[in-house]
N, C-alpha and C positions, 0 to 999 in steps of 0.2 A: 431424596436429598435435593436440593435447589440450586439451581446455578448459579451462580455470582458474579461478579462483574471483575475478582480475580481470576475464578476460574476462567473467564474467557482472556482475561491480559494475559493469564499462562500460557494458553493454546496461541494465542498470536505471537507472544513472546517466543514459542516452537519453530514456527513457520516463517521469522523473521531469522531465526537462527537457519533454520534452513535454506533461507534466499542467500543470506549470507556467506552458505558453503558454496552454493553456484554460481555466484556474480563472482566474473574475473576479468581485465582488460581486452581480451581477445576473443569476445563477444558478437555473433553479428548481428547488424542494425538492427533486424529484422524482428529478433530475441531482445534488445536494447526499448526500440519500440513496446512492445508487449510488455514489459518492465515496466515502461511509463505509466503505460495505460493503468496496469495493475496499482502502482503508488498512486496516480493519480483517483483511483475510485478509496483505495487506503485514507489519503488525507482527507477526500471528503467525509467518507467515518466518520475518523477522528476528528473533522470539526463538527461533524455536528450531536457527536458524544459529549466535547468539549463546552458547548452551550449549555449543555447543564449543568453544568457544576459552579462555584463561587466564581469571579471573576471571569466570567467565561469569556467575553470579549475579548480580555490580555490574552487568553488561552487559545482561544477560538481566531481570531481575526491572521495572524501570522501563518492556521493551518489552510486555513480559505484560500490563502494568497496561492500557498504553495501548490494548492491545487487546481488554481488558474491559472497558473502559472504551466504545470504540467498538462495542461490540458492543451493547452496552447503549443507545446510539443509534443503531441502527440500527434501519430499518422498511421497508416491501414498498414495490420500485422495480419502474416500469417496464421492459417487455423495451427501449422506446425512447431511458430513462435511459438501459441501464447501454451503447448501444453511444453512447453521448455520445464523444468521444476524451477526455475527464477521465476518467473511469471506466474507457474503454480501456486508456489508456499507464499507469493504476494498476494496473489488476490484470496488465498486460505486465513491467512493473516486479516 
């Protein structure tokens, strides 16, 4: 059987659901950091999965940002951070 490009939105759909249960307000930097880092390598993916598709520019251009954005906030995490399961199921994702 072949993999598809659902079955992979499913598995990340998972592990987004899973970051989901561990991200809470009383977080430290440290694990917050390592969070970044993980969406930040996430949105780049996602824009550059995003260039393929129909309009990919409207699509693409706002993920870019956000991962210039996030990169830009980012700063040196622990090796104990980034095995947090927030940081995990994001960069799994």
């Amino acid at each position: 059987m072949d993999t598809t490009f659902g079955d992979l939105l499913d598995g990340a759909s998972t592990h987004l659901g899973g970051a989901t249960m561990h991200a809470h307000p009383q977080l430290d930097g440290d694990i917050n950091a390592a969070a970044k880092d993980a969406c930040r390598s996430l949105t780049a993916r996602l824009a550059r999965c995003a260039e393929d598709f129909a309009r990919a520019h409207d699509v693409a251009q706002p993920i870019h940002e956000a991962s210039r954005l996030l990169t830009r906030l980012g700063g040196h995490t622990s090796a104990a951070a980034t095995a947090h399961p927030l940081a995990l199921h994001l960069r799994a994702a």
